[in-house]
N, C-alpha and C positions, 0 to 999 in steps of 0.2 A: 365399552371397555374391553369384551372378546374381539374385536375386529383389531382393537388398539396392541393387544398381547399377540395375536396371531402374524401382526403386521411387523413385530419386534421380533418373532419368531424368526420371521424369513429373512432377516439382516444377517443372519449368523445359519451355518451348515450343520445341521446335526441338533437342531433344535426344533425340530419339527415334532408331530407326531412318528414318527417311525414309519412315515406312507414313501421313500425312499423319493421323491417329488423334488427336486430343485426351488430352491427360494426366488425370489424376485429381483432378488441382488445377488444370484451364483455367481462366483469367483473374486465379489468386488473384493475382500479382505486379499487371497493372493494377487491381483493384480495390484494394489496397493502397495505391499509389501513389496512385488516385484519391481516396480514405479520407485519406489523409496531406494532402493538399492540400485537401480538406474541413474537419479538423480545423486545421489552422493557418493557413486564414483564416476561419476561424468566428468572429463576432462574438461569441457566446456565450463560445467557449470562451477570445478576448482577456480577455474580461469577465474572465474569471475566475480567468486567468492576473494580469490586475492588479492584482486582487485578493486574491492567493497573493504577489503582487511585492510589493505597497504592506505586508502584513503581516509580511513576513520583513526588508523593508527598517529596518522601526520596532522589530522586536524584536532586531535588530541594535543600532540604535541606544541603547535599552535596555543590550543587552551592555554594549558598549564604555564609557557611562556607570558599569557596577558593575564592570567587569574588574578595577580594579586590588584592588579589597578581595576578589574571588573569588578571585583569582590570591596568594591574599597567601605558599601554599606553593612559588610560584614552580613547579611542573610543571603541564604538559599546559595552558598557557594558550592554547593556539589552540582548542582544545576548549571553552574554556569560553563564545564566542563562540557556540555552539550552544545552550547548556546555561544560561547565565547570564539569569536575566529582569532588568526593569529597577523602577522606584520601583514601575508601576502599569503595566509592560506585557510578558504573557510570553512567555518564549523560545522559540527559535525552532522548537526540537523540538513545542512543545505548539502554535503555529500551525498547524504541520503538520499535526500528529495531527488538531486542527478542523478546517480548510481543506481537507488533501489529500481528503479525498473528495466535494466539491462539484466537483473537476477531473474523477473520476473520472463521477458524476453529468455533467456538462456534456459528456462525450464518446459515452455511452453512452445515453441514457436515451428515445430516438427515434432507433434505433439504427437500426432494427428495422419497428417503427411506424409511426417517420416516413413510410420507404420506401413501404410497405402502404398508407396515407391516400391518399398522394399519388400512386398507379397507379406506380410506379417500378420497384416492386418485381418485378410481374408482366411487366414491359416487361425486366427486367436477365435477370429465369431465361428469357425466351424465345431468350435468346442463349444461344450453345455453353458455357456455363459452365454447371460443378456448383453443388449450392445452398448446400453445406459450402462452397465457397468465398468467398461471400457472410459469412456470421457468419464464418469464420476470417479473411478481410480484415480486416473492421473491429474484431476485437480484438486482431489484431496489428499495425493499424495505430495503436488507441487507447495499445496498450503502448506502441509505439515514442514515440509523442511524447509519453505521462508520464515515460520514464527520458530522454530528449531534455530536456525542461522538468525534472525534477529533478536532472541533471547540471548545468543549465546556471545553474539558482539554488543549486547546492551552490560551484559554481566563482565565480560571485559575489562570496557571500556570503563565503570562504576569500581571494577578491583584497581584496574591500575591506577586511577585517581585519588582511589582511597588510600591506596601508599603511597603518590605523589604530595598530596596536599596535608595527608591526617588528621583529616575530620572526617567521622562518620556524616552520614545524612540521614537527617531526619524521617520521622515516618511520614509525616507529608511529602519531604522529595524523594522517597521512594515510591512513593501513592503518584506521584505523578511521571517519575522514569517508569512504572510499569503502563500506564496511560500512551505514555508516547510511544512505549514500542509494541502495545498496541495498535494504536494508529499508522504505525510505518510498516506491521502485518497487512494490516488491510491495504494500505497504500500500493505495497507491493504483488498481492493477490490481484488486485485490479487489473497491474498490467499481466498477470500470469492470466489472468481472464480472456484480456484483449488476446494474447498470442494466442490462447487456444482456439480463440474463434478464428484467426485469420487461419491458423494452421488447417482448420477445419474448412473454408473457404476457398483457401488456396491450395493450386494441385502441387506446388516446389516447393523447400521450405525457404529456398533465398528468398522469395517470392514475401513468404509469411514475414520473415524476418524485417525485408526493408517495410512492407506496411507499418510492423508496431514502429521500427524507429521514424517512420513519419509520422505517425502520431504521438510522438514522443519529443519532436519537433515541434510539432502545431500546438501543444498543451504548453510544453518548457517556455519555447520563446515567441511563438506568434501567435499565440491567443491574448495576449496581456493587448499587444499592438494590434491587434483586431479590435477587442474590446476598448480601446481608446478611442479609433477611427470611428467605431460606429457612436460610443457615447459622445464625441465632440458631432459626430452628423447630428442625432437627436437634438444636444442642449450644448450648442456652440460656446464658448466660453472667450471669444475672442472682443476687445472692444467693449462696449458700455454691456454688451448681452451676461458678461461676469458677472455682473452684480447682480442677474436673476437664475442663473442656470447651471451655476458654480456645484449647490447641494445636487439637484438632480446630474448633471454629469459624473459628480463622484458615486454617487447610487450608483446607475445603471454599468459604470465601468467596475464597479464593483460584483452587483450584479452577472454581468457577463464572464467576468473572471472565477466565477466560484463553480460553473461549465467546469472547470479545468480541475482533477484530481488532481494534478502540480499544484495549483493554487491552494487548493482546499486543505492539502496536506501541511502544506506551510505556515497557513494561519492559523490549524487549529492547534501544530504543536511549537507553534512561538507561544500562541494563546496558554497553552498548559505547562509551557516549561521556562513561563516567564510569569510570576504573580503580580507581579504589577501593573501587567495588561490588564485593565480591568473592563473593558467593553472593545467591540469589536463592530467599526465600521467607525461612520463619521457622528462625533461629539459635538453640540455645539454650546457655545459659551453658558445661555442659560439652563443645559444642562450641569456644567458643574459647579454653578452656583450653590453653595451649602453643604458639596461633596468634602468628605473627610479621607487625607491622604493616607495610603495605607497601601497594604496589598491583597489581594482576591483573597480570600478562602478557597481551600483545594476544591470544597462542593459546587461554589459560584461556578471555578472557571468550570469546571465540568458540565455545568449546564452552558455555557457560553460554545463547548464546541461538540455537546452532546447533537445537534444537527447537522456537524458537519461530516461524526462518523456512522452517524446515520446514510445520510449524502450519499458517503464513500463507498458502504456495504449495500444500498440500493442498486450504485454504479456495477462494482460488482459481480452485483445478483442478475441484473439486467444484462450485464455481454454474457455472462453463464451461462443463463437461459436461452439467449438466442443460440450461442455455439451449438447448447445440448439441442435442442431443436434442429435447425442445420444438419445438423450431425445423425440425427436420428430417422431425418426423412431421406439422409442421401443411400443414393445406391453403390453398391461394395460388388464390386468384381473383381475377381483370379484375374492377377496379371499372368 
């Protein structure tokens, strides 16, 4: 318990014993704070926030144009203001899922680099600050203003519908809009993850930059059509072989697809922002045999996608830690 209090100590300056000693995290709260005010006045990252705005605001509008024919079972119509796309423009979850990580990108991707080019860098570690405190700033200063900007477009987007349509929502679909922008925090930490590790890799940030948006690529549109190629290799589905290879093919392209935080992020907040998803993956006949129609309980779906924001924050945690590594073992010279 003393090693636990001492170790809380050195998180914060001036909380020590009075031996005048530097903590083990010196500077992280200023560098944080300076991080923070970097990031939200960054031209870049307005850019791009108004372009995450102008997109959510339009698939909104969309909604509210289809609402009354979505809603026609009369439940969970504040949710569908999420979920609902419009004649020719879609919803506001699949925005996300394209957009959120171009925020992520715009925070992270000369993170790193930038600092390093421009002699900053070697000018910041010559000060009483550790180097850990350096990368652990600026990604928790990037989190903080993606759950910051997706809070504050979740609450939006929930006012202006509530004076669009005039129905409050319930405490379950509030239980579940705060679930989903949950999951679109982490969603979009991931990719602030990814950039800071290529930022930390790479010595340009154009450099850094085109890396995430090719993985931004590979995840979006050709992992789905990877993961088909290889499950049709596995369990061919063509000719009389359908009639044995059909379940395992949808498996493992299932399977292969959940690789991809695009994917993961998709199905687990259809999953929670639609209760009438009630399982997830492939059902078969004498499974719902004796099933009673209905819709999830908020607790269910939560257990239905509680593995997937597991998944997500593992994802995460895993480029994190390689960056901070990386980062930690590289060497830093005066330009």
């Amino acid at each position: 318990m003393v090693a636990v209090i001492e170790r809380l100590k050195d998180l914060y300056p001036g909380t020590g014993k009075g031996t005048g000693e530097p903590g083990n995290n010196t500077g992280l709260w200023a560098l944080y704070k300076k991080e923070m005010g970097d990031n939200i006045h960054s031209r870049r990252f307005l850019l791009i926030l108004a372009l995450v705005v102008i997109a959510g605001f339009a698939s909104l509008y969309g909604a509210l144009g289809n609402i009354s024919s979505a809603a026609e079972d009369g439940e969970f119509i504040f949710l569908k203001l999420f979920t609902t796309s419009g004649s020719s423009i879609p919803s506001f979850v699949s925005f996300i899922a394209i957009l959120g990580p171009f925020v992520g990108l715009a925070l992270g991707f000369d993170a790193i680099n930038g600092e390093r080019n421009s002699g900053t860098l070697n000018r910041l570690l010559s000060q009483p600050i550790y180097r850990d405190s350096v990368i652990n700033g600026k990604f928790l200063a990037g989190a903080a203003t993606i759950f910051i900007m997706v809070l504050a477009m979740g609450g939006m987007v929930s006012a202006i519908g509530l004076l669009a349509i005039g129905i409050p929502p319930s405490i379950e679909e509030v239980g579940r809009i705060l679930v989903f922008l949950l999951f679109t925090g982490v969603y979009i930490c991931f990719w602030l993850a990814l950039s800071l590790l290529f930022s930390v890799i790479c010595r340009h940030a154009a450099t850094s930059a085109l890396a995430v948006i090719a993985c931004w690529l590979f995840f979006t549109i050709f992992m789905s059509l990877l993961a088909g190629i290889i499950a049709s290799a596995l369990y061919p589905v063509d000719g009389y072989m359908a009639l044995f290879n059909t379940v395992d093919n949808y498996k493992w392209n299932m399977y292969l697809n959940r690789i991809s935080p695009y994917y993961l992020y998709g199905e687990a907040v259809t999953t929670i922002l639609n209760p009438g998803v009630r399982s997830i993956g492939l059902v078969t006949t004498s499974q719902l045999e004796g099933a009673v129609a209905g819709y999830l309980p908020f607790g269910q779906s939560l257990l239905l996608v509680w593995p997937h924001l597991t998944a997500m924050l593992a994802l995460t945690l895993a480029v994190f830690t390689i960056s901070y590594l990386k980062f930690m073992n590289q060497e830093i010279r005066a330009n």
